[in-house]
C-alpha positions in Angstrom: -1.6 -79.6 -24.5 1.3 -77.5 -26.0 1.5 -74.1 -24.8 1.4 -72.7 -28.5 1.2 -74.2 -31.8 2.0 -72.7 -34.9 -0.6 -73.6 -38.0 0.2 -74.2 -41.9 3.3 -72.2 -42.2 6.4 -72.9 -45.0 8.5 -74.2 -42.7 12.0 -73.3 -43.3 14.3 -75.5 -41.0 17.7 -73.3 -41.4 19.8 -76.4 -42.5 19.1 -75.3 -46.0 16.6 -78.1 -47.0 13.7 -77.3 -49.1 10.6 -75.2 -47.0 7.3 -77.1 -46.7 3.9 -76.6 -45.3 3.7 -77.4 -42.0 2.8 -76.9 -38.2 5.7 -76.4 -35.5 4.5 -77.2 -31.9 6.6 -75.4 -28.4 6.6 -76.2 -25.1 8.3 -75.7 -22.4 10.2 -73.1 -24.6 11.1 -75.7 -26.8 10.3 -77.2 -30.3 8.3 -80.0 -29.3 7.2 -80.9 -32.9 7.1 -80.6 -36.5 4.6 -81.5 -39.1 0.6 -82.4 -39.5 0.0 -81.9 -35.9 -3.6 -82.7 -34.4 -3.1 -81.8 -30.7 -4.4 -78.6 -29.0 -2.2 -75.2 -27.7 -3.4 -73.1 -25.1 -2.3 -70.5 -28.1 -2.5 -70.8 -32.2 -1.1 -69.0 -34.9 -2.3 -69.2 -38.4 0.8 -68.7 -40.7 -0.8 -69.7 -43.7 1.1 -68.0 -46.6 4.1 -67.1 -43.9 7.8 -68.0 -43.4 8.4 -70.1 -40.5 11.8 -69.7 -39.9 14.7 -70.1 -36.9 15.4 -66.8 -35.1 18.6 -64.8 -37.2 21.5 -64.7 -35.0 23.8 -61.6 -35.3 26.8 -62.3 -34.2 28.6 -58.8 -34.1 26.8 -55.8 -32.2 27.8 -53.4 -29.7 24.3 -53.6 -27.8 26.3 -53.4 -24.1 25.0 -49.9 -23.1 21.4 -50.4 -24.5 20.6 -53.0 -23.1 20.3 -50.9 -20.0 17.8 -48.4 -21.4 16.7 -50.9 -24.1 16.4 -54.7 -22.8 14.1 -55.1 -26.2 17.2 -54.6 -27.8 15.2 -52.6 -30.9 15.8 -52.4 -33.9 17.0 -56.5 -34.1 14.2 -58.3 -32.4 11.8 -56.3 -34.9 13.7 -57.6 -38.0 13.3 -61.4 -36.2 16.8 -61.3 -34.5 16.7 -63.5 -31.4 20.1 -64.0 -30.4 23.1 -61.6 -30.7 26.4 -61.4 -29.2 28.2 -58.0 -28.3 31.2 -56.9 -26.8 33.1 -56.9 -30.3 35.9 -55.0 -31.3 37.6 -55.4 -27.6 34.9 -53.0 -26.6 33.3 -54.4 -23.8 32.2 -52.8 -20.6 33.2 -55.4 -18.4 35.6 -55.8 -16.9 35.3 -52.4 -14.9 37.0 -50.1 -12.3 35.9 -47.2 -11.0 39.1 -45.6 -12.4 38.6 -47.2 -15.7 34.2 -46.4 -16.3 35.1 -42.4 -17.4 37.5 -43.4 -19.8 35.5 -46.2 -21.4 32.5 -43.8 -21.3 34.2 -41.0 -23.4 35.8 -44.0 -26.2 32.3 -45.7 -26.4 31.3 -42.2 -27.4 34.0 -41.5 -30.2 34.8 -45.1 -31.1 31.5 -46.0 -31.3 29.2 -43.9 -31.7 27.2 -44.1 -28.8 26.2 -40.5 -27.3 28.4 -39.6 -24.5 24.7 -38.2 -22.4 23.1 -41.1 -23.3 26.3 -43.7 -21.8 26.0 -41.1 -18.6 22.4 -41.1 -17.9 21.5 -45.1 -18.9 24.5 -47.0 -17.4 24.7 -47.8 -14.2 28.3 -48.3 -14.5 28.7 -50.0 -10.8 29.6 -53.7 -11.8 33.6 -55.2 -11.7 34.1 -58.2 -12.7 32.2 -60.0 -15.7 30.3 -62.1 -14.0 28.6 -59.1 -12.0 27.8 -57.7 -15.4 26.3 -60.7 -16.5 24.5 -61.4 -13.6 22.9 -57.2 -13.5 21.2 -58.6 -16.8 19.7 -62.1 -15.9 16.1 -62.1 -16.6 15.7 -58.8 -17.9 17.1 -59.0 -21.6 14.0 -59.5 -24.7 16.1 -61.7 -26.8 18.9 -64.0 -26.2 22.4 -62.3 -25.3 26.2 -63.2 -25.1 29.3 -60.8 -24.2 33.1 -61.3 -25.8 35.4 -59.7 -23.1 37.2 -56.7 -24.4 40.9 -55.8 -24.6 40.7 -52.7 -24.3 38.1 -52.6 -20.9 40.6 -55.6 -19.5 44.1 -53.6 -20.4 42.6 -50.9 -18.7 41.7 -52.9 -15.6 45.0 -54.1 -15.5 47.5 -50.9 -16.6 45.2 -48.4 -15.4 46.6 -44.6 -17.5 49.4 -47.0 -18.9 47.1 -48.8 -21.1 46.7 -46.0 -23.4 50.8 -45.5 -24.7 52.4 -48.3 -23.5 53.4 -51.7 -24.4 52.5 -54.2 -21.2 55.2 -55.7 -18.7 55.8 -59.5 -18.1 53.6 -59.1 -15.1 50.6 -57.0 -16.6 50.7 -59.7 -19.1 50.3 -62.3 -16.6 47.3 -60.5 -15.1 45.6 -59.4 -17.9 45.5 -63.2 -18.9 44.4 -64.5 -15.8 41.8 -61.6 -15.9 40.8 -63.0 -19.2 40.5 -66.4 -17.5 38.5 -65.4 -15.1 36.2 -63.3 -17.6 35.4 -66.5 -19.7 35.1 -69.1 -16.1 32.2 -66.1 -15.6 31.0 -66.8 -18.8 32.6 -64.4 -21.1 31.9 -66.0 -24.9 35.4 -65.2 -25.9 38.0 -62.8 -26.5 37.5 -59.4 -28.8 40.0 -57.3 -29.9 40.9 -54.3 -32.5 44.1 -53.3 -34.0 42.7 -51.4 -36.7 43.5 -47.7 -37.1 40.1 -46.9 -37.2 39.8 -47.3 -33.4 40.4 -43.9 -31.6 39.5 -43.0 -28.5 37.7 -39.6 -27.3 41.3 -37.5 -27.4 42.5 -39.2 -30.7 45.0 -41.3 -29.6 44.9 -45.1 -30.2 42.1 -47.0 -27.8 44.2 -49.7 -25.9 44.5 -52.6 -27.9 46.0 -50.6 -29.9 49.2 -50.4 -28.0 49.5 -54.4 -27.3 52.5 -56.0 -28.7 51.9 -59.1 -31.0 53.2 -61.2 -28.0 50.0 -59.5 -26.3 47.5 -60.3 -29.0 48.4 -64.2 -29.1 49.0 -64.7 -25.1 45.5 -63.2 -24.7 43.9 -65.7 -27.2 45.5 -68.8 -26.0 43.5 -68.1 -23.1 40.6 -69.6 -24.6 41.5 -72.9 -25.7 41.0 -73.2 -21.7 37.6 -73.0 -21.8 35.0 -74.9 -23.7 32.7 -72.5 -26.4 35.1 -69.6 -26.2 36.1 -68.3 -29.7 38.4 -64.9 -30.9 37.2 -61.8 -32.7 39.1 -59.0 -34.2 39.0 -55.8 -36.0 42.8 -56.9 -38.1 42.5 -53.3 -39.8 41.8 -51.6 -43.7 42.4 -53.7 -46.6 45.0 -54.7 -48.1 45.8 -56.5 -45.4 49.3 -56.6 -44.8 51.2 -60.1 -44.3 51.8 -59.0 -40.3 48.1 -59.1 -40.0 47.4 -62.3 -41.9 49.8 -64.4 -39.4 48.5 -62.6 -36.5 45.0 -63.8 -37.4 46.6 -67.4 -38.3 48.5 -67.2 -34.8 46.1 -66.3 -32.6 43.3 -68.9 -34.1 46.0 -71.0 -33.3 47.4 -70.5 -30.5 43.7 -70.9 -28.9 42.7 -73.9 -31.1 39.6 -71.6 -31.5 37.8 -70.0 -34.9 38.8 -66.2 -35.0 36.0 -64.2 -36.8 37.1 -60.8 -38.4 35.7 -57.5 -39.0 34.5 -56.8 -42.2 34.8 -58.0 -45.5 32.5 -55.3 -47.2 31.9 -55.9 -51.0 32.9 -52.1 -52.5 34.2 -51.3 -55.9 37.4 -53.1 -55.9 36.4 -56.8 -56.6 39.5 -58.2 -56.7 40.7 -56.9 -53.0 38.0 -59.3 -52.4 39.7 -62.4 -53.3 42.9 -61.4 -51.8 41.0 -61.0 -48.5 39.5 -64.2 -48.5 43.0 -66.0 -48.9 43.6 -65.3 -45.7 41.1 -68.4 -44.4 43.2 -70.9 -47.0 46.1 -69.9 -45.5 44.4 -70.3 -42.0 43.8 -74.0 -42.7 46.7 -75.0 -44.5 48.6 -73.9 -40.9 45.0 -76.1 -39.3 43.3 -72.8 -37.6 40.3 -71.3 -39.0 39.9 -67.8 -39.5 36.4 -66.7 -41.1 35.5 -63.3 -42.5 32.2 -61.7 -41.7 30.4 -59.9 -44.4 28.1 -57.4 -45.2 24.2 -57.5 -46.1 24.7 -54.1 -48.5 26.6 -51.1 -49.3 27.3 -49.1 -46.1 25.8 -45.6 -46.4 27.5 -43.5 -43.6 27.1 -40.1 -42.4 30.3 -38.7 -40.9 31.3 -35.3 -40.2 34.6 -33.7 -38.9 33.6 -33.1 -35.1 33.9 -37.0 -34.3 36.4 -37.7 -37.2 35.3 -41.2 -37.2 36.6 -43.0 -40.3 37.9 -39.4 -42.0 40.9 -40.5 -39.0 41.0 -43.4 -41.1 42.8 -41.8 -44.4 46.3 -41.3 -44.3 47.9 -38.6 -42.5 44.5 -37.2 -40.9 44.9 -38.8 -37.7 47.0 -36.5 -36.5 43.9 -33.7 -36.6 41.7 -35.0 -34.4 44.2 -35.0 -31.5 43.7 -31.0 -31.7 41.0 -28.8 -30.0 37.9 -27.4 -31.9 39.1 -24.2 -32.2 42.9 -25.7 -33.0 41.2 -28.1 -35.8 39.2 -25.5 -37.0 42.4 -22.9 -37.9 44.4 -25.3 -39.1 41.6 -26.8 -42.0 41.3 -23.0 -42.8 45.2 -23.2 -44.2 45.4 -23.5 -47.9 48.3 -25.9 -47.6 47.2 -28.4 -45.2 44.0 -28.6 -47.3 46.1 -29.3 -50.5 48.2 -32.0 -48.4 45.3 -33.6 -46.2 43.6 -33.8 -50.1 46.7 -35.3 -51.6 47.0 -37.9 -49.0 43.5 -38.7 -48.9 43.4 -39.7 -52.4 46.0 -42.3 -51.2 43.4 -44.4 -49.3 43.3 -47.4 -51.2 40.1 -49.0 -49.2 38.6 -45.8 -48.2 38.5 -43.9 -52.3 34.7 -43.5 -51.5 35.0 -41.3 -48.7 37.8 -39.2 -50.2 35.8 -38.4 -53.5 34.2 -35.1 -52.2 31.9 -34.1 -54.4 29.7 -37.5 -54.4 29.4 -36.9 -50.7 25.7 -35.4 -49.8 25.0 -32.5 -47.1 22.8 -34.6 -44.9 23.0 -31.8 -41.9 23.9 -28.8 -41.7 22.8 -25.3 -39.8 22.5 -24.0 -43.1 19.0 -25.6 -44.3 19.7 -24.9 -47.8 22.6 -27.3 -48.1 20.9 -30.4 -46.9 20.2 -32.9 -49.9 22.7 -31.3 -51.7 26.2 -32.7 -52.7 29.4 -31.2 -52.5 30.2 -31.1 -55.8 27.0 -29.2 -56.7 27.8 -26.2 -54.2 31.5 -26.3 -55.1 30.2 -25.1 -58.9 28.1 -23.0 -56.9 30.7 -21.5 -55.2 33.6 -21.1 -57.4 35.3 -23.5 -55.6 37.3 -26.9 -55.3 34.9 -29.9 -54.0 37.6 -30.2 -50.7 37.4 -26.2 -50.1 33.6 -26.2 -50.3 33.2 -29.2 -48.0 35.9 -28.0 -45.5 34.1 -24.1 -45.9 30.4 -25.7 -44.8 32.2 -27.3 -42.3 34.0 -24.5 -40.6 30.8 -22.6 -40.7 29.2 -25.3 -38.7 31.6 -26.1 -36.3 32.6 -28.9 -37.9 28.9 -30.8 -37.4 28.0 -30.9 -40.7 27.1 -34.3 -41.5 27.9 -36.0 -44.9 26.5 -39.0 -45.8 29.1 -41.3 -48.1 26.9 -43.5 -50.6 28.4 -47.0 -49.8 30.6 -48.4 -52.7 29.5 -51.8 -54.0 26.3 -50.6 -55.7 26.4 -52.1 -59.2 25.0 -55.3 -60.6 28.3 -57.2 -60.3 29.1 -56.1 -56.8 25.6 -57.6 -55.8 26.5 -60.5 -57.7 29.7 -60.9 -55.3 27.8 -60.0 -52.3 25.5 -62.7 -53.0 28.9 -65.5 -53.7 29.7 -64.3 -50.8 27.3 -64.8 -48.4 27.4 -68.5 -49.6 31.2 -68.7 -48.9 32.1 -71.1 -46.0 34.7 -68.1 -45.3 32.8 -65.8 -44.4 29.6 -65.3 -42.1 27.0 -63.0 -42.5 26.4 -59.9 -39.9 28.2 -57.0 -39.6 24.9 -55.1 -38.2 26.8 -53.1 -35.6 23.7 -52.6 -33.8 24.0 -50.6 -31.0 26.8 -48.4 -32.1 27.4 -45.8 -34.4 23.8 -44.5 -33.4 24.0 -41.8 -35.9 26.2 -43.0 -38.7 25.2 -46.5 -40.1 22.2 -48.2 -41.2 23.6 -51.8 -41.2 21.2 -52.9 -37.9 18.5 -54.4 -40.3 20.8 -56.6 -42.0 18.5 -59.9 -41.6 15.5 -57.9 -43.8 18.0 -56.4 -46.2 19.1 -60.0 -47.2 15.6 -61.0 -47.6 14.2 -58.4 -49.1 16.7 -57.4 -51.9 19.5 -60.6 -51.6 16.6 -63.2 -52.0 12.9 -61.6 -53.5 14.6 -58.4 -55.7 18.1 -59.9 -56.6 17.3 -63.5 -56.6 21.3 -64.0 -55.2 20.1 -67.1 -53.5 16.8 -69.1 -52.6 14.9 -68.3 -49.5 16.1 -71.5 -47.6 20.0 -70.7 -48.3 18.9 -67.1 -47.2 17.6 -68.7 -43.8 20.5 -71.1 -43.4 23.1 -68.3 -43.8 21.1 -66.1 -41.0 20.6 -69.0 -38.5 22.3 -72.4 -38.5 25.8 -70.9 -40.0 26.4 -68.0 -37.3 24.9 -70.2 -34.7 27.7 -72.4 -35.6 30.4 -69.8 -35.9 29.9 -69.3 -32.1 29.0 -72.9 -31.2 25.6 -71.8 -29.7 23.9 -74.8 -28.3 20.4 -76.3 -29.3 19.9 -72.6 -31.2 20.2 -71.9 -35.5 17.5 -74.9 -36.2 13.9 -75.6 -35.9 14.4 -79.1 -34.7 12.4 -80.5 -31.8 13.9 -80.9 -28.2 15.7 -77.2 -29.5 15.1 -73.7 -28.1 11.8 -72.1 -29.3 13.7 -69.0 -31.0 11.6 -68.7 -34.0 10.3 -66.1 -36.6 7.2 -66.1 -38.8 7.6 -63.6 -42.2 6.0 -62.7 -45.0 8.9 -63.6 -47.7 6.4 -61.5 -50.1 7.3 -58.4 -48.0 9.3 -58.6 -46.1 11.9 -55.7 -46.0 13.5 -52.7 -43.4 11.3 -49.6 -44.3 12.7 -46.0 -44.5 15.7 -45.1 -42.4 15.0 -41.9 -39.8 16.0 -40.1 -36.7 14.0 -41.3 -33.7 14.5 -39.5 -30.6 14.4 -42.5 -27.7 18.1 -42.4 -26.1 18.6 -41.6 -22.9 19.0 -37.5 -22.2 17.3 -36.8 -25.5 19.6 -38.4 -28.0 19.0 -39.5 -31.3 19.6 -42.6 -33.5 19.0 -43.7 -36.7 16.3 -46.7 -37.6 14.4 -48.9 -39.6 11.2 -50.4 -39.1 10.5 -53.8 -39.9 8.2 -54.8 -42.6 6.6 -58.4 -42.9 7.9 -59.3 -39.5 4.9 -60.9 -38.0 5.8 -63.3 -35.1 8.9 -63.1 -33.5 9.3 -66.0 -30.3 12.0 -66.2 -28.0 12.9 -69.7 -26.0 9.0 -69.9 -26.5 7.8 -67.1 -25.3 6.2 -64.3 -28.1 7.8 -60.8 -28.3 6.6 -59.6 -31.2 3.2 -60.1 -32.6 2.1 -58.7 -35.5 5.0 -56.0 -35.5 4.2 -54.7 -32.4 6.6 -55.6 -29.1 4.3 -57.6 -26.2 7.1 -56.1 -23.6 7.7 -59.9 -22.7 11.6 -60.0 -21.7 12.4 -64.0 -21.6 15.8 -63.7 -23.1 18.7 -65.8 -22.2 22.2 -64.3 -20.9 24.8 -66.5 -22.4 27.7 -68.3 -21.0 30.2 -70.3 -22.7 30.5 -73.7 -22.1 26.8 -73.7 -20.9 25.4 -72.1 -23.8 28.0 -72.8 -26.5 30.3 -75.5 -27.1 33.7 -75.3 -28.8 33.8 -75.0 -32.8 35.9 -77.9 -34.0 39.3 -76.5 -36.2 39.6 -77.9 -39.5 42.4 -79.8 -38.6 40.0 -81.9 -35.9 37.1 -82.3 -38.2 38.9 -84.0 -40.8 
C-alpha cells in the first residue's frame, strides 16, 4: 500500500528526457515508483492531461524574516517551488547579537525591502549563533529550506560599530573566519556576500561587506572548501564588470575549491554586455574554478521612489543624497543646479539607462490620484516642464513617496530570444526571484510560472522538458542538494502537478498580509494544481492544506560538494 499514488500524468523527470504518460508512486516521502503501476494508495490523484514534474528549486531568495510570519513561504510554494535557499547577498540574520539585531533590522528594511514594522513585530530576533536559528525553524517551514551565512550579519558579530567604515584587523579576520566555520559545522549552506554599490544600509552608507578588503572576500570563502556541500554567492556589482571583480570571483571560487554563483545577469537592451558577462565563467575554468551566472525569468518591472533610494543610489553621483535627512534631501532636489548635474550624471549609467530615462517612467503612486497611470513625460508636456523637473516636482510634493514603476528593459523579440539561449547556458542558472525582499518593488517571485507560461507555451524558447530540467535538476545541482531536482525513485517526494496549457502567474497586486499592516506585492498562481513536499501535499488544487513538512537544510547532510571543472574532467 503506498501512501499516495499519482494517476496518468506526463511525467516530466527534470533530466531533460522526453515526458510520457505515466503513474509516480511515494512513500515514506519518497518516490517509490514510476510507470504502469497496479498497487493501491491510501490517496490518488488523477493527473490525466497534467504535468508531473520535480518541485522548482529557487536558489536565491531573501525569505529569512518571513518565514517567521509566513512558514508557507507564499508566493513560491503556490507557483510549485519546494525548495529554496536564502540568506543571499551576505544578508543573513544569523549570526546575531543583541548589539547587532537593530542594525540588521533597519538594512533589511532599506537594502531589501522588507518593512522595517513588519521585521519589528514578526521576528523574534532572540537566536545567536546559526545553529540556534536553524534549529527555531525545524519542523515548522512548508517547503524545503537552506540558509547561506551572511557577511555583513557575521562582520557585524565580529567588529561590532567598526564593521560599517572600517577595513578588518589580522585578528577580526581570524574570528570572522572561524565564525564562518562554525556557521557552516551548524549547517550554514555556504558563504554570501555583496560588494555591489547597490547595497546601502538604512543611513546610506555602505552595508558591511562593503568595507572588506579583497584579502577579506577570499579568506572568508576558503572557509568552505572545509566543509562538504558548502558553495559562495555574491552580488560582484553593475555591469560592465570591471577586471578587479572578474578575479575576485575567479579567486574566491578558487580559493574554496567551491562553485561561486552571481547576482544577476538580467537580459536588458544591451545584448552585447551580455556576452562580455558571460566571459567571466571561461575565464573561471581556464584558471579550474567555476563561477556561474544566475539569470532572469523576464524583464524586471520596478517601482522605486526617492524616500528609500533604492537603485536611484545606484546611478552615479546620487549616493551621496540619501545620506541626507528628508527635509535636507528634499531642499537640495529643489536646486536648479543639482538637478541639472544629478541629470547629467545619470545619463552616465551605462547598466542602469532605463531608470534614468524619465519620461518612460509611470506614476504608479502618488497622493495626487490624478497622476497614477500616468508617465512622466506626459505631465512634463503638461506642465511646461523638463521630464527630470516634473518627476523631481511630484516628488517633492509627496515627500518623496511617489512610486515610479521603471518598465524593465529586455522587452523585444530578440531580447526574448537571448533570454531563452540563456537559460540553456551551462553558465548561468535560472532564479533570481528575490522572494522575500523588495516587498514593494519587484515582481520576480513567480519566476517558475513566468518561464512556463511565456518562455515555453507563448515564446516557444524551449520545450517543456528543457523548461523543467532548467527549474529542477540544474539548480539542484548548482547547490549540490541531495536526492532532490529529479523524479527518480528512492528520491525525496518534492513534486508538482501543472497544467502546461495554463499555467501562468496571474495579475500582480498589493495584498495587505505583513505583519503591523504592511503591504507586498503578488501573483497568484494559475494551473498550479498539486504541489507535494518530501511526500506530504501542500497545495491541492491551488489552495494551501496548511501542512508544514518542509526540511531545514544543512550542508554536508543535505548537500554534497559540486565537483570544479578541473575535478570532473
Amino acid at each position: 500500500m503506498y501512501d499516495l499514488i499519482i494517476r496518468n500524468g506526463l511525467v516530466i523527470d527534470g533530466s531533460g528526457a522526453q515526458g510520457k504518460v505515466a503513474d509516480v508512486a511515494i512513500s515514506d516521502g519518497r518516490i517509490a515508483a514510476i510507470g504502469q503501476i497496479e498497487g493501491e494508495a491510501t490517496r490518488e490523484i488523477d493527473a490525466s492531461g497534467l504535468a508531473v514534474a520535480p518541485g522548482f528549486v529557487d536558489v536565491h531568495t531573501h525569505y529569512d524574516a518571513q518565514v517567521f510570519w509566513d512558514p508557507a513561504l507564499s508566493p513560491s510554494c503556490f507557483h510549485g517551488v519546494t525548495t529554496v535557499v536564502a540568506g543571499n547577498c551576505g544578508f543573513s540574520i544569523a549570526p546575531l547579537t543583541p548589539a547587532t539585531a537593530p542594525y540588521l533590522t533597519r538594512m533589511l528594511a532599506r537594502v531589501e525591502g522588507m518593512p522595517v514594522e513588519s521585521l519589528r513585530e514578526g521576528v523574534p530576533w532572540d537566536w545567536r549563533s546559526f545553529g540556534e536559528f536553524l534549529n527555531r525553524l525545524e519542523g515548522r517551514v512548508g517547503v524545503n529550506i537552506g540558509f547561506m551565512a551572511g557577511h555583513s550579519a557575521i562582520r557585524c558579530a565580529v567588529m561590532g560599530e567598526r564593521a560599517v567604515g572600517e577595513p578588518a584587523r589580522p585578528e577580526e579576520l581570524e574570528a570572522m573566519r572561524q565564525m564562518l566555520d562554525r556557521c557552516l559545522s551548524e549547517g550554514a549552506l555556504g558563504f554570501s556576500t555583496t560588494n555591489s554599490n547597490s547595497h546601502n544600509d538604512a543611513e546610506g552608507r555602505p552595508v558591511p561587506s562593503r568595507y572588506a578588503t579583497r584579502e577579506e572576500f577570499v579568506s572568508l570563502a576558503a572557509v568552505c572548501g572545509r566543509h562538504e556541500g558548502a558553495s559562495l554567492e555574491i552580488v560582484p556589482g553593475l555591469p560592465p564588470h570591471t577586471a578587479e571583480q572578474r578575479s575576485l570571483m575567479i579567486d574566491m571560487s578558487a580559493a574554496a575549491k567551491r562553485t561561486l554563483n552571481w547576482n544577476v545577469l538580467a537580459v536588458g537592451d544591451n545584448l552585447a554586455l551580455i556576452d562580455d558577462q558571460l566571459l567571466i565563467s571561461e575565464e573561471a575554468r581556464a584558471a579550474g574554478a567555476e563561477v556561474i551566472a544566475l539569470t532572469t525569468a523576464a524583464p524586471m518591472n520596478m517601482i522605486v521612489n526617492l524616500l528609500s533610494g533604492f537603485i536611484f543610489d545606484m546611478l552615479p553621483g546620487w549616493e551621496d543624497l540619501f545620506k541626507l535627512t528628508l527635509k535636507e534631501r528634499m531642499a537640495h532636489l529643489s536646486k536648479p543646479e543639482v538637478r541639472r548635474e544629478l541629470d547629467r550624471r545619470a545619463q552616465e549609467a551605462t547598466g542602469l539607462a532605463h531608470v534614468a530615462r524619465w519620461r518612460d517612467l509611470t506614476i504608479s503612486a502618488s497622493q495626487d490620484a490624478s497622476l497614477v497611470g500616468r508617465t512622466v513625460g506626459e505631465i512634463a508636456a503638461e506642465r511646461g516642464v523638463e521630464p527630470f523637473d516634473a518627476l523631481l516636482d511630484i516628488s517633492i510634493a509627496d515627500q518623496l513617496k511617489t512610486g515610479f514603476l521603471v518598465a524593465g528593459s529586455g522587452a523585444s523579440k530578440a531580447a526574448w530570444k537571448r533570454r531563452g539561449e540563456l537559460w540553456k547556458d551551462p553558465r548561468t542558472v535560472i532564479g533570481a526571484s528575490d522572494a522575500g525582499a523588495h516587498l514593494d518593488m519587484i515582481d520576480q517571485f513567480a519566476f517558475s510560472s513566468a518561464v512556463l507560461a511565456e518562455g515555453v507555451r507563448e515564446r516557444k524558447l524551449l520545450s517543456l522538458e528543457q523548461a523543467v530540467h532548467q527549474l529542477t535538476q540544474v539548480p539542484a545541482e548548482l547547490i549540490g542538494l541531495r536526492e532532490r531536482g529529479l523524479l527518480r525513485p528512492g528520491w525525496r517526494a518534492d513534486v508538482v502537478v501543472f497544467d502546461p496549457a495554463t499555467v501562468a502567474a496571474g495579475p500582480v497586486y498589493l495584498r495587505e498580509d505583513l505583519p503591523g499592516k504592511q503591504m507586498r506585492l503578488y501573483a497568484d498562481a494559475i494551473g498550479v494544481e498539486h504541489v507535494i513536499v518530501n511526500g506530504d501535499q501542500i497545495v491541492e488544487k491551488g489552495r494551501h492544506t496548511g501542512r508544514l513538512p518542509g526540511r531545514v537544510l544543512r550542508s554536508g547532510r543535505d548537500t554534497a560538494t559540486r565537483p570544479m571543472p578541473a575535478q570532473a574532467a
